[in-house]
C-alpha angles and dihedrals in degrees: 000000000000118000144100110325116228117260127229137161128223135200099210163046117346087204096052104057122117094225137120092252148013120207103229106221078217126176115226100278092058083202087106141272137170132321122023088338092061085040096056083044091055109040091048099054142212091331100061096063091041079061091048093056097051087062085047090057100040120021104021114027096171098036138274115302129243104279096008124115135205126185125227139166116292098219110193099003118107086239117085091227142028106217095211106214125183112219131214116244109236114258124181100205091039121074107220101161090113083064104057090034078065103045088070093040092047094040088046091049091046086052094049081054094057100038104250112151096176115059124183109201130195124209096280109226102352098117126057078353089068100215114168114259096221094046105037081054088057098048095040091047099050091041091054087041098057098040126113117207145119092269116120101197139015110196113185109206106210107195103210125039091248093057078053101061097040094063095038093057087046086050092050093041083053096039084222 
C-alpha cells in the first residue's frame, strides 16, 4: 500500500538492524571508505563489495552521483540490501539541501524497486561531510515524512545519544 512510512528512532548500530534494507552513507566510489560507509563494508563482508563493484562496472562507471542511490546485496548483514546513497559535504555560502533532501527520496524509491518495506537510515552526511545534526534532522525527517512509497517503516539508527536527541527533539518540533 503506498502512503506515508512510519517514523522511529534508534539508539544503535546500523549494522546491526533487522530490516530489509540499510541506506550506505557511501562516498562516490561505494567501494568503501570511513565512517558508516567503512563499517557496512565491514561488517558485510567480501561480497559486498563484489556486489559494489558490479554496479562499478554496469550502471555507474564513474561512480554514483551526489543524492542519487543504487541497491546491492548486503553479504554478511542481517538486511537483504544495502541502498548506496552519496551525501552532500556541508558548505556555508551553497545551499545543498536539495541534495540531501534527495539522498532519503532516492534511497526510499530504490527501496520501493527492490521490495524493502522496512529502511534503516544513518545521518546522512553528517560525518567526514560535515553536515550540520540539527539541520540534516530537519531536512531527513521531513523528506521521509513527505514521502510517498511502499515502505512501511523508516527507522533512522543514530549512533551517540547527542545525535538522539537531536533528532528526537526535530521529530517532536515536526510532530513526524
Amino acid at each position: 500500500m503506498v502512503g506515508m512510512p512510519g517514523i522511529t528512532l534508534v539508539l544503535g548500530d546500523l549494522t546491526t538492524q533487522d530490516v530489509d534494507a540499510i541506506v550506505n552513507a557511501a562516498n562516490h566510489t561505494i567501494l568503501g571508505g570511513g565512517g558508516v560507509d567503512g563499517a557496512i563494508h565491514r561488517a558485510a563482508g567480501p561480497k559486498l563489495l563484489e556486489a559494489c563493484r558490479r554496479v562499478r562496472k554496469t550502471t555507474f562507471r564513474e561512480g554514483l552521483p551526489t543524492g542519487e542511490a543504487v541497491a546491492t546485496t548486503a553479504g554478511d548483514l542481517p538486511a537483504r540490501w544495502v541502498i548506496h546513497t552519496v551525501g552532500p559535504t556541508w558548505a556555508k555560502t551553497i545551499d545543498k539541501s536539495d541534495l540531501l533532501a534527495s539522498c532519503h527520496t532516492r534511497s526510499l524509491a530504490v527501496a520501493d524497486e527492490v521490495g524493502a518495506r522496512t529502511v534503516a537510515f544513518p545521518a546522512i552526511s553528517t560525518g567526514a561531510y560535515r553536515w550540520p545534526m540539527d539541520d540534516a534532522a530537519r531536512i531527513a525527517l521531513a523528506t521521509v515524512a513527505a514521502a510517498t512509497t511502499e515502505v512501511a517503516e523508516v527507522r533512522f539508527v543514530l549512533r551517540d545519544q547527542k545525535a538522539y536527541d537531536v533528532f528526537a527533539a526535530e521529530r517532536e518540533r515536526q510532530g513526524v
